[in-house]
N, C-alpha and C positions, 0 to 999 in steps of 0.2 A: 442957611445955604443949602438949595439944591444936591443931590448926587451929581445930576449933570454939570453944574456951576463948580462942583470942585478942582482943587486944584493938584490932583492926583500924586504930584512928583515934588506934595509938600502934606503931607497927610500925618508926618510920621507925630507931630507936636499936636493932632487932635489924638489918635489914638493915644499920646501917653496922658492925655489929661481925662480920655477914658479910663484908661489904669488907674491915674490917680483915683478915680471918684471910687471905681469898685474895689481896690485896695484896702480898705479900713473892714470890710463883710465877712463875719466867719461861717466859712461854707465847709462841706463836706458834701458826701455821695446822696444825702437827701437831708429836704428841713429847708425853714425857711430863707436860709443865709445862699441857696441856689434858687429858690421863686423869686427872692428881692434881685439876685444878678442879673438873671433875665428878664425879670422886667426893667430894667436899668436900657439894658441892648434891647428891648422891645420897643423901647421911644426912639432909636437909631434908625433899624431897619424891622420889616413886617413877620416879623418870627410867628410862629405857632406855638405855646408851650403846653405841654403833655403832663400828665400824671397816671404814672402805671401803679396800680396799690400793691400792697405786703403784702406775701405769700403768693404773687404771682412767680410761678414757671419760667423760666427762660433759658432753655435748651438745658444744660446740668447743672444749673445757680435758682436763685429762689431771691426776688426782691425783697430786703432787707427792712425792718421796723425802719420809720423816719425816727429821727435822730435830732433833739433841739438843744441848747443852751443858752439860759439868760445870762450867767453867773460863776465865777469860782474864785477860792483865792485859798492859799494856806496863810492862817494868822498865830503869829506868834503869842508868845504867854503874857506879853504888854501891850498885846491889840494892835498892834501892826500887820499890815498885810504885806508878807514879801514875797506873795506870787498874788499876781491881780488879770485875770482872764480880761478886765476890762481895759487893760493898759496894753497887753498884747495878747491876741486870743491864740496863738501857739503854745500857750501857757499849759492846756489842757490838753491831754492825750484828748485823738478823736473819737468820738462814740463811748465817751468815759459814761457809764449807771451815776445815778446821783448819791451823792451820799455828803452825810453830815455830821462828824463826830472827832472826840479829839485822841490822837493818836503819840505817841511815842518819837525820837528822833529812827528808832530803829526801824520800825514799823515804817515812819512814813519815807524812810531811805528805799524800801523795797517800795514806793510808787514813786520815785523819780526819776527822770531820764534826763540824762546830760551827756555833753562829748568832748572827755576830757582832752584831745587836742583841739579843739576849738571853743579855749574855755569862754569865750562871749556871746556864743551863740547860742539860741534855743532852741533845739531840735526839734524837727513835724515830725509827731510817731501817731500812731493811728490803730483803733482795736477792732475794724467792724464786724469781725466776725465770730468773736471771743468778749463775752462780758466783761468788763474791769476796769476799774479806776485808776488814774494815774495824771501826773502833771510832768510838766516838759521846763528847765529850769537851766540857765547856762552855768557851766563849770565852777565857772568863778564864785557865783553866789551860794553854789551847794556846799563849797568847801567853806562859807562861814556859816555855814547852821551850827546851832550851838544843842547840846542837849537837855532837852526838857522836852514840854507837850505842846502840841501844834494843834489845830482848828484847822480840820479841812471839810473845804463846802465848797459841792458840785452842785450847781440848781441846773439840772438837766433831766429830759425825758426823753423816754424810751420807746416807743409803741405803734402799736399801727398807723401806717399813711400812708405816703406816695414817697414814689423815686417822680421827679421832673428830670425833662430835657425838651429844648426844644429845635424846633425844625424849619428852613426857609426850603421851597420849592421855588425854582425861578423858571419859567418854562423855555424854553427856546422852541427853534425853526423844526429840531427832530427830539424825538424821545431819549435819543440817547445823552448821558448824563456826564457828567463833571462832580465829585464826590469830596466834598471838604470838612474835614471833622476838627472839631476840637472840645477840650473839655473845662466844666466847672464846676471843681470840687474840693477844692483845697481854701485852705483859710491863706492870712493875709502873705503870699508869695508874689513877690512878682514877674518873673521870668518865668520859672517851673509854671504859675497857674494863669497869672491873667497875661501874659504878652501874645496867648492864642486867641483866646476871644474878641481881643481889640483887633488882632489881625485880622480875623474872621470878619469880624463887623464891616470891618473900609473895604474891604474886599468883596462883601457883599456889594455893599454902595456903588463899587465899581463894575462889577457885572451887572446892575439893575439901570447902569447909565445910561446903556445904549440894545441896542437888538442884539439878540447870539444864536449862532448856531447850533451849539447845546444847549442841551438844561444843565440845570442845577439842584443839586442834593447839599445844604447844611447844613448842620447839626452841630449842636450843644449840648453834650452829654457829662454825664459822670464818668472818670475814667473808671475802665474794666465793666464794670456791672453794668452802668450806663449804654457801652458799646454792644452789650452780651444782649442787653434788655432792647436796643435800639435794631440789631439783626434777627434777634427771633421773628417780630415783627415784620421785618422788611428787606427780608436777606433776596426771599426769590426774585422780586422786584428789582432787587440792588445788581444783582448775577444777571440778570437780563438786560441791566439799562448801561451800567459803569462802566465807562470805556480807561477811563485815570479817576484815582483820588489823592490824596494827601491829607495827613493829620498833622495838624500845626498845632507847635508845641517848642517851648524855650526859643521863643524869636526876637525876641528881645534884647542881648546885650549885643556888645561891639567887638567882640572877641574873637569868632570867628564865622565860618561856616560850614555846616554840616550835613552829610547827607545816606539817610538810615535806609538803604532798597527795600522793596516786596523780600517775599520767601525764599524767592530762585533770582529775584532783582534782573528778572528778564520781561517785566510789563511795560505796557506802553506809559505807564508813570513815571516807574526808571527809567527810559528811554529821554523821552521830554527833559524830565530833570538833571540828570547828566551832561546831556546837551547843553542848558543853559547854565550850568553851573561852571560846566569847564570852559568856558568862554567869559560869563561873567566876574565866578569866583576862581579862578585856575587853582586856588591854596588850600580850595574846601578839603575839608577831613571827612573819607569816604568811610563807611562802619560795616561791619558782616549784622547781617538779619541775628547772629548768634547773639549779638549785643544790647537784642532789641529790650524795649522796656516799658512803652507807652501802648495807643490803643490798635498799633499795628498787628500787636498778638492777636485779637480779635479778627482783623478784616481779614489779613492772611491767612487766618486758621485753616488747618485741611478743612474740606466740604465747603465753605466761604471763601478762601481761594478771592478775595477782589483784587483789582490792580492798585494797591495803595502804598504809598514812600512816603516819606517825611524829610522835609527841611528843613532845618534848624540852624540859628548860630552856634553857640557852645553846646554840645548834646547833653541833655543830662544825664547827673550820677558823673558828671566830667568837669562842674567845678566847684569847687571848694563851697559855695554858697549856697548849693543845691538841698535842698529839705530841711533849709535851717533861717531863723528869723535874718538872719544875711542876705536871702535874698530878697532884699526891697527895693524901694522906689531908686535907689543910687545904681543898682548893679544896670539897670535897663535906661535907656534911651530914646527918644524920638527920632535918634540917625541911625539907632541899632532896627528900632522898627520900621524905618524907613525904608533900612537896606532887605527885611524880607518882603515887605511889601513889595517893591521893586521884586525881587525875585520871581515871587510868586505870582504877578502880576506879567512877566514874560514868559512864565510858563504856559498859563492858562490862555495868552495871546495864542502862543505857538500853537497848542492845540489847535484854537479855534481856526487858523491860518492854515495846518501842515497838511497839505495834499501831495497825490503821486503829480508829477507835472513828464509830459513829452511835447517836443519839437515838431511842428508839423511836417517841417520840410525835411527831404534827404538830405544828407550831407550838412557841412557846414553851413548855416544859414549866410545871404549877404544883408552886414549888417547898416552898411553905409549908405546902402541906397534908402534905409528908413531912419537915418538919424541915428543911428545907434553905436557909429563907428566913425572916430575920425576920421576926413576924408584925407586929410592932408599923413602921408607916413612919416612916426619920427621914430627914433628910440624911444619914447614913452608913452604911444600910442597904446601898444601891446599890455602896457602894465595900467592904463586905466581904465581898460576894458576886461580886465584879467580875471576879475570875478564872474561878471556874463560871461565869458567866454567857459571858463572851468564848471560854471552852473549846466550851460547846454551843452558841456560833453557827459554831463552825467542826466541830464533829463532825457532820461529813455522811455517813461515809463512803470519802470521796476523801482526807481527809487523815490520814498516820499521826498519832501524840503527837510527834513532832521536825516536823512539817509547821506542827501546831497553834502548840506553842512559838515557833516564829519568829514564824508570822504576829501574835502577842498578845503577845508580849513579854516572857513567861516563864518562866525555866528550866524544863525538861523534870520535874525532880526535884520542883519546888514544886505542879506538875499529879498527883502520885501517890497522894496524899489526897483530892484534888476526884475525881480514878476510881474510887477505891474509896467514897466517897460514893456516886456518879450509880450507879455497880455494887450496891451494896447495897440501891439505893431501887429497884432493876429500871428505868431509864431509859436504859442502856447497851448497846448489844451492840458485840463487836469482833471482826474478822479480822486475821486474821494479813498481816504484810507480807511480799510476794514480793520477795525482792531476785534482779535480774538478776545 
């Protein structure tokens, strides 16, 4: 099936059987469990994948040794393995050195991590920037280690290679851009890691469906170093072209929706998204930039200053399931990712749509002599015309279509018909809006 042939407003059950397929992959910030992901979404849509090698520079970070694992498991003193990397690869701290020897209950208690209020879960803990070995192990099973000597075997390396990400450019009608990020680097999650990437995917699909006014800027990165490493690169070009972006991240469940502003949460990103949130999700749970935690630190940072927000169902570090083998294929949905696609999907409409609009005529336009007003007066005349009517007392000129929307009290999307009415009848002219 074509982009174009799709059926947009039922996408949400390809993208989980996306998830599904990349779900099983143990990835991190480089190595090859992030080259197999994206070439996975490179048979999807036309991506570019990138390799920047170790010891490269990026702004005050320094690209990190690649990072691989075939193997791990702790085996007990009768040849049982009761941690097996290959049964679930959370098993292993990330960026654990290799090692291979047999240790004590004491000793090998100082490498495990567990969280003893959720004793069934296995916690994602991760070491990349400090040497050392460690495995991730749920509560329940640490409290029956018994003591005697344990076998532990890490088949993992350490060394030089490449950080990957990679990039879609989709060009449009002007150079200026539309910015959507998201990341891949976490092993098997599915909400916290892959419910963005699949997003990202269909979403491409859908802007490559038809002609646009903007470009497009993509990316698939690792989070933090990934974003650091992706703006060294392309920051001046990004400050020059980004008018909105957004980093999609935890879109996945059914829980709720959320929504993380810019730095000051006064960009034409916030704006947009606000707009369509309070009208589509009125219940979203709005968060201060204080709360931030994804790769918004990055765009927003002083001197990078981009326009970028994030929307999310549940935010993360907000539920229970979050950095722990819990969040898998059950927590996420094909309705949960439907509903951000949908989202997301009106946002990027609106952009592409939101002009300043003015009335040509003085005064009150007549609208019945062009069809646009019942001729006949009743009591409900007034109220079916009640949105054209509220839209042309605010189309002066000064306000865009998201300006209009607030001040009258109607979603952005329901004014797209009364435009192309007031447009058709010659009553309309519009400019373009300047975003700073």
């Amino acid at each position: 099936m074509t982009s174009t042939e799709m059926d947009y407003s039922k996408v949400g059950e390809y993208m989980y059987q996306l998830l599904k397929e990349l779900f099983p992959i143990c990835r991190s910030i480089t190595g090859e469990g992030v080259r197999e992901t994206l070439r996975i979404i490179q048979k999807h849509i036309p991506i570019k994948i990138h390799g920047i090698p170790s010891g490269t520079k990026v702004f005050d970070w320094e690209v990190p040794k690649e990072w691989n694992i075939k193997d791990a498991y702790i085996m007990d003193e009768e040849g049982n393995k009761i941690v097996d990397f290959k049964k679930n690869n959370l098993h292993v701290v990330g960026y654990s050195i290799p090692v291979d020897k047999t240790v004590n209950l004491e000793e090998l208690e100082s490498h495990l991590y567990s969280i003893e209020d959720q004793p069934e879960a296995i916690p994602y803990i991760t070491s990349y920037y400090k040497e050392r070995w460690g495995f991730c192990i749920s509560h329940n099973q640490r409290k029956k280690l018994k003591d005697g000597n344990y076998r532990v075997y890490i088949d993992s390396s350490l060394k030089d290679g490449y950080l990957n990400y990679a990039e879609l450019i989709i060009p449009g009608r002007t150079s200026k851009e539309i910015f959507l990020s998201t990341y891949i680097c976490h092993p098997s999650m599915a909400n916290n890691e892959l419910s963005g990437p699949v997003l990202l995917t269909y979403l491409a699909k859908w802007v490559m469906s038809e002609p646009r006014k903007f470009s497009y800027r993509l990316v698939f990165i690792p989070e933090t170093i990934g974003s650091i490493t992706y703006l060294s690169q392309n920051y001046k070009e990004m400050k020059e072209n980004i008018i909105a972006g957004y980093n999609l991240t935890c879109v996945g469940d059914n829980r709720a929706y959320s929504f993380m502003p810019s730095r000051y949460g006064n960009t034409y990103a916030d704006k947009v998204a606000l707009n369509v949130l309070r009208y589509s999700q009125p219940d979203f749970i709005q968060y201060s930039y204080l709360q931030r935690g994804s790769d918004e630190r990055q765009y927003c940072s002083p001197g990078i200053d981009l326009p970028v927000a994030s929307i999310m169902r549940t935010k993360y570090g907000e539920y229970p399931e979050y950095h722990t083998s819990l969040d898998n294929l059950d927590l996420v949905s094909s309705e949960g990712l439907q509903g951000s696609f949908d989202i997301y999907k009106e946002c990027i409409e609106l952009i592409e749509r939101n002009e300043k609009y003015k009335i040509k005529c003085l005064g009150e336009p007549q609208l019945g002599k062009r069809g646009l007003y019942p001729t006949l007066s009743t009591k409900d005349s007034g109220r079916i015309v009640r949105d054209m009517m509220n839209f042309i007392a605010y189309a002066d000129g000064k306000n865009d279509l998201i300006d209009i929307s607030n001040i009258i009290g109607v979603p952005a999307r329901s004014l797209y018909p009364i435009i192309e009415k007031l447009e058709g009848s010659g009553l309309l002219t519009k400019e373009a809006v300047e975003v700073m």
